[in-house]
C-alpha positions as CSV (number, residue, x, y, z in Angstrom):
1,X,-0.3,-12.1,-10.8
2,X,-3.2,-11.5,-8.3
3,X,-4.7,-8.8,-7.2
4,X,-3.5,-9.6,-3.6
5,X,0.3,-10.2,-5.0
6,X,-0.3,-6.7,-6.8
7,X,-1.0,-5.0,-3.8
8,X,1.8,-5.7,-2.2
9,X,4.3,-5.4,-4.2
10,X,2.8,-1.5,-5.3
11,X,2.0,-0.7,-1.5
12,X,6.1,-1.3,-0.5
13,X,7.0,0.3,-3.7
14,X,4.7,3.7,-3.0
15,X,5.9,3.3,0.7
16,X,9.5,2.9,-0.3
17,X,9.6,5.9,-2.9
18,X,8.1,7.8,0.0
19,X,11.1,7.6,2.3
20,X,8.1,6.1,4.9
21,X,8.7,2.9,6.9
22,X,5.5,0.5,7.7
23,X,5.2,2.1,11.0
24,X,4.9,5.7,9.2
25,X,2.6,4.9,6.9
26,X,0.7,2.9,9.4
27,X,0.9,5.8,11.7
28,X,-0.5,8.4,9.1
29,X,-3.1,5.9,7.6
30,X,-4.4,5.4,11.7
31,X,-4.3,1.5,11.1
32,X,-1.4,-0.7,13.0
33,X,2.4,-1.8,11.4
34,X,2.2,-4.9,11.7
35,X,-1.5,-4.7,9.5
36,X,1.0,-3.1,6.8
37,X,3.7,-5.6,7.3
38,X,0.8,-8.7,6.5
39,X,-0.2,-6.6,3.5
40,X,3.2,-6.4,1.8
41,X,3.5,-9.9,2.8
42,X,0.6,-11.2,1.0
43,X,-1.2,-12.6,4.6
44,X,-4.5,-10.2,4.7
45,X,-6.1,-9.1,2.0
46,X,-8.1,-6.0,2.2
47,X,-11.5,-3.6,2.2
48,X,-12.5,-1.2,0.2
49,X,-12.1,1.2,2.7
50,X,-8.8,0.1,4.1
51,X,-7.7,0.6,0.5
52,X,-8.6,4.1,0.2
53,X,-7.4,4.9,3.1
54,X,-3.7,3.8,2.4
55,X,-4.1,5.4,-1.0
56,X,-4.9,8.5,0.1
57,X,-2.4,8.8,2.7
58,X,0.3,7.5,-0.3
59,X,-1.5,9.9,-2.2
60,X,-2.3,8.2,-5.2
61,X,-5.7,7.2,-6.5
62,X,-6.9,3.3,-5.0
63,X,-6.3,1.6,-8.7
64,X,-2.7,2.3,-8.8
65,X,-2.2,0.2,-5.5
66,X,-3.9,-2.8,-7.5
67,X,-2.3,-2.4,-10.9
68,X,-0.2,-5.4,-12.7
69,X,2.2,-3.0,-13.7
70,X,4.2,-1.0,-11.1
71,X,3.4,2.3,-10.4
72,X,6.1,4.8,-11.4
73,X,7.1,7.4,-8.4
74,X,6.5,10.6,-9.1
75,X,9.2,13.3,-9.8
């Protein structure tokens, strides 16, 4: 799987467990939904910066949004 297909599957899984819809997390992060919504659908791919950004306001460390395995939810 790539890194890009890893991504998104992990971003709508930490979104999901967080009760947050792409709007919210876009909201919080300060970047726009439909940015979010091309993430989890595997159109943009992303910087560095971008990606700390959404990990931080999923609050999880940047790795865990590009791991193979999914990320368990915490709790």
């Amino acid at each position: 799987m790539s890194s890009r297909e890893n991504l998104a599957r992990n971003l709508k899984a930490l979104r999901t467990s967080k009760g947050m819809s792409q709007e919210a997390l876009a909201d919080a992060a300060g970047i726009d939904r439909t940015y979010v919504s091309a993430l989890e659908r595997r159109k943009y791919s992303l910087s560095i910066d971008r990606l700390d950004q959404l990990a931080a306001t999923l609050g999880v460390e940047p790795h865990i949004l590009l791991m193979s395995e999914a990320p368990r939810p915490a709790g």
